[in-house]
VEXNU-386743 format. One record per residue (C-alpha): chain; z, x, y. Coordinates in steps of 0.25 Angstrom, whole numbers, plus 2048, in hexadecimal, padded with zeros to 3 digits. Example, Ala and Ser with C-alpha at 12.3 -4.5 7.8 and 13.67 -1.06 7.14 Angstrom:
BEGIN
['A' [81F 831 7EE]] ['A' [81D 837 7FC]] 
END
This chain:
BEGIN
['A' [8D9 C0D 720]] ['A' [8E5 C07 71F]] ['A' [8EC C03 712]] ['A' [8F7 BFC 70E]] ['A' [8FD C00 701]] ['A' [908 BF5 6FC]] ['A' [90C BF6 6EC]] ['A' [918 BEF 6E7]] ['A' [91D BF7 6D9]] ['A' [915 BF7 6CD]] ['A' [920 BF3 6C3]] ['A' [927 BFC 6B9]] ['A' [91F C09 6BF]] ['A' [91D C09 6CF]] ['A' [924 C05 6DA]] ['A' [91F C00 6E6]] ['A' [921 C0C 6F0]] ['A' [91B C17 6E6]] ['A' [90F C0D 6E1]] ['A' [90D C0C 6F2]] ['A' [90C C1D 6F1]] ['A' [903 C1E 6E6]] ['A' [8F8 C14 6ED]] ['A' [8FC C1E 6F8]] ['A' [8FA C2B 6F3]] ['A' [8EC C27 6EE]] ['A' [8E7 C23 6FC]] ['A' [8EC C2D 704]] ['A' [8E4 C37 6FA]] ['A' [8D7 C2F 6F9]] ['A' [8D9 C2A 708]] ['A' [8E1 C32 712]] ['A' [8DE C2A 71D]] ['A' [8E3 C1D 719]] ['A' [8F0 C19 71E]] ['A' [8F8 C13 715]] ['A' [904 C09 716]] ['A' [90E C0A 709]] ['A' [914 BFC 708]] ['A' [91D BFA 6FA]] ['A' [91F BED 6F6]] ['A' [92A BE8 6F0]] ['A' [92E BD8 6E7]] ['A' [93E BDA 6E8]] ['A' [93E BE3 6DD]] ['A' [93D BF2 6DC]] ['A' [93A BF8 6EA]] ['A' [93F BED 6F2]] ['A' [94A BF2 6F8]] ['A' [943 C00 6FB]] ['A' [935 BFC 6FF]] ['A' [93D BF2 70A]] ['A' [947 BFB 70E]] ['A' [93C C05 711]] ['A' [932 BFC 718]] ['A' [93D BF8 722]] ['A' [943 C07 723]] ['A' [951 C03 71C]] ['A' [95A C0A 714]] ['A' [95D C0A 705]] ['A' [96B C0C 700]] ['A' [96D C0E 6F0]] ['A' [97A C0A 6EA]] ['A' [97E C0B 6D9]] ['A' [97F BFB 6D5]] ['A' [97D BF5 6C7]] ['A' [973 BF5 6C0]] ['A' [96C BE9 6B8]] ['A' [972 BED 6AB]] ['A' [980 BF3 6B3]] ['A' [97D C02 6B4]] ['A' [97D C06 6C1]] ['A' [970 C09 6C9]] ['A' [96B C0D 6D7]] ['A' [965 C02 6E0]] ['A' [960 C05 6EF]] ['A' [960 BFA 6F8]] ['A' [95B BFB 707]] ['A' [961 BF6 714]] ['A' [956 BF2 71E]] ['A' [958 BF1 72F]] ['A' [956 BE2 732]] ['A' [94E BE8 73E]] ['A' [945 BED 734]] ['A' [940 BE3 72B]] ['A' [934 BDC 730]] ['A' [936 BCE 739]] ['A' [92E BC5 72E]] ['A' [937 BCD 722]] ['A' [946 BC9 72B]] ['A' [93F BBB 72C]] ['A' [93E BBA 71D]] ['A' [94C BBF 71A]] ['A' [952 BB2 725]] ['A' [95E BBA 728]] ['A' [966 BB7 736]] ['A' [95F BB8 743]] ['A' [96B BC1 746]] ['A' [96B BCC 73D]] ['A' [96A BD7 748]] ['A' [95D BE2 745]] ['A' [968 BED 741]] ['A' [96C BE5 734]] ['A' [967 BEB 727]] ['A' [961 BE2 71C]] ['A' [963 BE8 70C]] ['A' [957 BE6 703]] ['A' [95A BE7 6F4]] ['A' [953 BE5 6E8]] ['A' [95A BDF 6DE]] ['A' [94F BE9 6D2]] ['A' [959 BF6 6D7]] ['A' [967 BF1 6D3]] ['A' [961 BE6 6C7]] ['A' [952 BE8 6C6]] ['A' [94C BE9 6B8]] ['A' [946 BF4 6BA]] ['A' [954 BFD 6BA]] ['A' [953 BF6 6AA]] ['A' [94D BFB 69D]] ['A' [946 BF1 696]] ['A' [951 BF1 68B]] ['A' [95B BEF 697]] ['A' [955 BE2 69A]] ['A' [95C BD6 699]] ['A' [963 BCB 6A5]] ['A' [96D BC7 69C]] ['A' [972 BD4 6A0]] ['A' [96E BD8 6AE]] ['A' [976 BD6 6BA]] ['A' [972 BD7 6C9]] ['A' [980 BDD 6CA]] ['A' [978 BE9 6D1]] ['A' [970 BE1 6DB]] ['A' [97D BD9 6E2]] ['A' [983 BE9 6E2]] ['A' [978 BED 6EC]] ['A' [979 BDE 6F3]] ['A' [987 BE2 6F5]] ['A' [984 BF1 6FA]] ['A' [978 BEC 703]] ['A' [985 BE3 70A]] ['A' [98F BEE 70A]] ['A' [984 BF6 711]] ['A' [984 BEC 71C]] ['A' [976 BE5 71A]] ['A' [974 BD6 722]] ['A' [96B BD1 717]] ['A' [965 BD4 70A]] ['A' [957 BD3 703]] ['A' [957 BD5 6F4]] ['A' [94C BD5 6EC]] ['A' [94C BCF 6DE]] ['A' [940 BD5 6D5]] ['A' [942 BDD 6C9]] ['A' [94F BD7 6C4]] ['A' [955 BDB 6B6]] ['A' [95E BCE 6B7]] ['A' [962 BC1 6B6]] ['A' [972 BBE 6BA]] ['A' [96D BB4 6C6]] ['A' [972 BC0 6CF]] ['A' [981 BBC 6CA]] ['A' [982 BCE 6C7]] ['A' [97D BD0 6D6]] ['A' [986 BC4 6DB]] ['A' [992 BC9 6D4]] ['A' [991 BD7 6DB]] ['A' [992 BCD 6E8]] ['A' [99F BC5 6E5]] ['A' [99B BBC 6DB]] ['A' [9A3 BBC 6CE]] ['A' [99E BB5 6C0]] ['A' [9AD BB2 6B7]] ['A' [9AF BAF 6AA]] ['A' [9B8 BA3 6A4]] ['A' [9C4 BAF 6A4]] ['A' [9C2 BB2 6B3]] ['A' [9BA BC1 6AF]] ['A' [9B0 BC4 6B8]] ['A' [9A1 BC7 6B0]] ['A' [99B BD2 6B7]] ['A' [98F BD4 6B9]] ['A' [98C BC6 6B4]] ['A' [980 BC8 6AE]] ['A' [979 BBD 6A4]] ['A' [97F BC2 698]] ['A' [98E BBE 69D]] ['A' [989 BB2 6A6]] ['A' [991 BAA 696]] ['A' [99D BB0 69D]] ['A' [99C BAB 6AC]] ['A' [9A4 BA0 6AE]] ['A' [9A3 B9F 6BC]] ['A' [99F BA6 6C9]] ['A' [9AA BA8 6D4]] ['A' [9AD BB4 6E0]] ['A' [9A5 BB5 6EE]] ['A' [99A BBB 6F1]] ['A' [99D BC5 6FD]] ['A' [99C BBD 70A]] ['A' [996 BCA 70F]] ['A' [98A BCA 709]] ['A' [97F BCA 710]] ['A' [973 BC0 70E]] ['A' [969 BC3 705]] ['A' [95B BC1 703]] ['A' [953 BC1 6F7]] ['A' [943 BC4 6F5]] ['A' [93F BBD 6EA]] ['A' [932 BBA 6E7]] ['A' [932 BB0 6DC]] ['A' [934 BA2 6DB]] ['A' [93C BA0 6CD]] ['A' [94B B97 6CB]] ['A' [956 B9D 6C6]] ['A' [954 B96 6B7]] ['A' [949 B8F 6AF]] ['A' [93D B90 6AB]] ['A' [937 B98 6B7]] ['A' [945 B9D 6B9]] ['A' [94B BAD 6BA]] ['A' [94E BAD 6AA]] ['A' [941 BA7 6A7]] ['A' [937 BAE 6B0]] ['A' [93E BBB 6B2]] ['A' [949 BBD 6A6]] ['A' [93F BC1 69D]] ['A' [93A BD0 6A4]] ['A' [949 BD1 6A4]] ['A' [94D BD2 697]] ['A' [94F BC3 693]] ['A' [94A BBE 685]] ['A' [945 BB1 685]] ['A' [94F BAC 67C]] ['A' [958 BB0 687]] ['A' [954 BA7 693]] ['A' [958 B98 691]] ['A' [966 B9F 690]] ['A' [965 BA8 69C]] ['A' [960 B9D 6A3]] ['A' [96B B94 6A1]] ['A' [974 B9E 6A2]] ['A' [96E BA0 6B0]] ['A' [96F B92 6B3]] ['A' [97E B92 6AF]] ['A' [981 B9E 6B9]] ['A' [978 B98 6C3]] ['A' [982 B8B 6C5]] ['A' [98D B94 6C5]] ['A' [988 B9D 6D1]] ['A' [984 B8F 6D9]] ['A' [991 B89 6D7]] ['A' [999 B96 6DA]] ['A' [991 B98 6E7]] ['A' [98E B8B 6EB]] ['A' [97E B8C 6E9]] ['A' [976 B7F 6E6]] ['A' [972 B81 6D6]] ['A' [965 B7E 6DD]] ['A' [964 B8C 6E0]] ['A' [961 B8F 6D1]] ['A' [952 B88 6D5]] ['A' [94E B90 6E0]] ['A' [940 B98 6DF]] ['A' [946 BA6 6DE]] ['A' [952 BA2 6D9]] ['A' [94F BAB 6CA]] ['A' [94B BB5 6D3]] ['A' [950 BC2 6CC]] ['A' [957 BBD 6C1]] ['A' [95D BB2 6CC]] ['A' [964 BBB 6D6]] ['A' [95E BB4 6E0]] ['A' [966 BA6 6DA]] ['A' [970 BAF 6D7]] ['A' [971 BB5 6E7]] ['A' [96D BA9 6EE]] ['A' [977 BA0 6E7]] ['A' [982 BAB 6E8]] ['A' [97F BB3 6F4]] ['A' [977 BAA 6FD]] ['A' [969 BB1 6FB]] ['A' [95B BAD 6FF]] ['A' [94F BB0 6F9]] ['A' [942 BB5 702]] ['A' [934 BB8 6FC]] ['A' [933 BC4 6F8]] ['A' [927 BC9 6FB]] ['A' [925 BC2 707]] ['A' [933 BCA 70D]] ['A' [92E BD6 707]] ['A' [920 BD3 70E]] ['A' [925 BD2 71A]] ['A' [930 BDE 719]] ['A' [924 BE5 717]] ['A' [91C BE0 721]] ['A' [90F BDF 716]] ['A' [907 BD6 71E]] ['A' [907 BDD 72B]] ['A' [905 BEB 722]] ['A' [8F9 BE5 71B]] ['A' [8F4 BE0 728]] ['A' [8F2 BEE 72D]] ['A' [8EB BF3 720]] ['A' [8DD BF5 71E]] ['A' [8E0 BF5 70E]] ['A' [8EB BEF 706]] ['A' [8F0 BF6 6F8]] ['A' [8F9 BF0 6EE]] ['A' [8FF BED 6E1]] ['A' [908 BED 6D6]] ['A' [90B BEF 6C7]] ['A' [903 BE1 6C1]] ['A' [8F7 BDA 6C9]] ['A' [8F4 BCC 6C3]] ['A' [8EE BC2 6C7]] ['A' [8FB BBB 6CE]] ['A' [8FE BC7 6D7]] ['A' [8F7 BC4 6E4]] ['A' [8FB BB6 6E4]] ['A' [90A BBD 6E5]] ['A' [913 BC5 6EB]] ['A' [911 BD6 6ED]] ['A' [904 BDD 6EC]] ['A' [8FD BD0 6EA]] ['A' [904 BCA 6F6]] ['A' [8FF BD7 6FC]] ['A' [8F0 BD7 6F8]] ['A' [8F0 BC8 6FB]] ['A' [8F4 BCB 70A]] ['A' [8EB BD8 70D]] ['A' [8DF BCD 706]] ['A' [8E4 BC1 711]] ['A' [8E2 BCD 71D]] ['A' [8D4 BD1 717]] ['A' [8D9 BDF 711]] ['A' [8D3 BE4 704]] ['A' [8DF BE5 6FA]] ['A' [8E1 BEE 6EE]] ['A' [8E9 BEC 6E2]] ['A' [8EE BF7 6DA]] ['A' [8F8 BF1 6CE]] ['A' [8FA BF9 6BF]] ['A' [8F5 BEC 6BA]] ['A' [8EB BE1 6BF]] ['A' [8E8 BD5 6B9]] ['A' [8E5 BCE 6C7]] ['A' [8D5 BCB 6C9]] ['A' [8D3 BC8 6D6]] ['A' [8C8 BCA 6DF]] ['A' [8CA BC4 6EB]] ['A' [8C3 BCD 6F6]] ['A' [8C9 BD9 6FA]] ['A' [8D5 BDC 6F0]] ['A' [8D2 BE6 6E6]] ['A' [8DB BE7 6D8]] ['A' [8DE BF4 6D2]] ['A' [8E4 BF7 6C2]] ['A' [8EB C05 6C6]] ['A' [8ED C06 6B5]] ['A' [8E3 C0F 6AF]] ['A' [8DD C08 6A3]] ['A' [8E4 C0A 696]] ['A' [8F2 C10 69C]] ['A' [8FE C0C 694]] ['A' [907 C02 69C]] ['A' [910 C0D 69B]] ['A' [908 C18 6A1]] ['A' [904 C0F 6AC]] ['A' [913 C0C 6B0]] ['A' [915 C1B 6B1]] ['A' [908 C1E 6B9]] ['A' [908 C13 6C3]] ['A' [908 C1B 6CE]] ['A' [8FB C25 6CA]] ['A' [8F5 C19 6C5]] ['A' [8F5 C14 6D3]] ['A' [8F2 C1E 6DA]] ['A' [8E6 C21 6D1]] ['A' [8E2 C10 6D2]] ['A' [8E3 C13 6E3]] ['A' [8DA C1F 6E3]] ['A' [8D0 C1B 6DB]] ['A' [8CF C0D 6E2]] ['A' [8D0 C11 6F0]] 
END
């Protein structure tokens, strides 16, 4: 038997890789003679820049940069051979027919440098978070000679339209006086007057995964879809929003971008970054999970299995019509291969043949508890079902 065992992180209490082990560590004791393929997922968010690097057999540097609140933290980024990214991922990243096979490709994830995670709830708050920390390890993976970059966007703590990661690039936001706001976070945008300096001709291009479809403003916009599990009130988001429009022009006319730019699906991707570095930078934006589908080579993966295992944090009834283990079951059920979905919540009820959903949360446990025991949790859900 051969399975494959593909688990993106359950949120707030397991990441991918270990969620992967523990659905392990339950068959190797119940069933030896299984042969088992580990393969972490990962949305752009915490993991991204590690599960790649791995899967393609790069390797991960880690420099100090700024923080989402300005104290300094740790981020790893990876550095990839081109020669070893799978051919369907090299197409999706449409980067020059020349690039030679000894080139390296950086993958960062934007969660290690200005995720929300590295926050306490009372820290919470994108009037005051910058990506300062993010344009830090853009600028590092270029000085350490990568031909191209892949960022990955989940798990933002911000909101500065990527001005804090473009401002570590070249880019200056100046007052009336001519004082240079650093890091131009929402809460001084009142002072910016305008945008002026020159983003490093040495950068290299960038590529971001991004999954969702949202503008930079309005009603589906970054403030309004995501600026609430930052830390924005409600009162708060007609003002960040216009705000956000304001700046918005500025970048435009200081980089020459259409305003149009401002519309794009994926534009209010991470509290607009991606506006913020396409306009500024000259990124493009890729599907996430189709990249990281292909880096990882899933569907030739689940091919070979003769069992598929996944899951996550929260199953509803949304997930296999989207991206990660959904995505995952949805293929293994397409090729005929019985599919089991381990999640510490399910709400889902489907029961199309062949795909099995599993609650890993002991009835009763306090939310709390089950954060914390996530791991035992699933490998006790795996033993018991397999």
């Amino acid at each position: 038997m051969r399975v494959l065992l593909a688990f993106d992180k359950f949120k707030d209490s397991l990441a991918a890789r270990p969620a992967c082990e523990a659905a392990a560590n339950a068959l190797r004791t119940r069933h030896p003679d299984w042969s088992l393929d580990l393969c972490p997922l990962a949305d752009g968010g915490e993991g991204f820049a590690e599960i790649l690097t791995t899967s393609a057999g790069g390797s991960l540097s880690s420099v100090s940069v700024t923080g989402p609140r300005g104290a300094a933290v740790d981020a790893t980024f990876g550095l990839v051979p081109w020669a070893k990214i799978p051919v369907t991922a090299r197409a999706l990243l449409q980067l020059p027919d020349s690039l030679p096979d000894s080139a390296e490709i950086a993958v960062i994830e934007m969660s290690a440098a200005s995720g929300l995670a590295l926050l306490p709830a009372d820290q919470r708050d994108p009037w005051k978070t910058t990506t300062l920390g993010t344009g830090q390890l853009i600028a590092a993976a270029a000085q350490a000679g990568a031909a191209a970059i892949v960022l990955g966007v989940g798990g933002s703590a911000t909101h500065d339209l990527g001005l804090g990661a473009l401002s570590a690039l070249g880019l200056e936001a100046r007052s009336h006086a001519g004082e240079i706001i650093r890091p131009p976070v929402p809460a001084r945008w009142d002072l910016i007057e305008r945008l002026s300096g020159k983003i490093s001709g040495e950068l290299p291009p960038i590529r971001i995964a991004c999954d969702v479809s949202n503008p930079l403003l309005g009603r589906n916009g970054a403030a309004a879809v995501y600026g609430p599990q930052k830390g924005l009130r409600a009162a708060d988001l007609t003002r960040l929003d216009h705000a956000s429009a304001r700046l918005g022009l500025l970048l435009c006319a200081q980089s020459g971008a259409s305003d149009a730019l401002m519309d794009q699906p994926g534009a209010g991707a991470a509290g607009g970054i991606a506006f913020g570095l396409m306009a500024g930078a000259g990124a493009q934006l890729l599907p996430g999970f189709e990249l990281v589908s292909a880096w990882l080579d899933l569907d030739a993966r689940i091919a070979a299995a003769d069992l598929v295992i996944t899951g996550e944090g929260r199953f509803d009834a949304s997930s296999l019509s989207g991206k990660g283990p959904g995505a995952v079951a949805a293929r293994a059920l397409a090729r005929g291969k019985p599919a089991h979905i381990f999640a510490g919540q399910v709400t889902a009820t489907d029961t199309r043949p062949g795909l099995t959903l599993h609650a890993i949360t002991p009835a009763g446990q306090p939310l709390t508890e089950a954060l914390s025991a996530a791991g035992a949790n699933l490998t006790a859900a795996v033993a018991h079902a397999l």
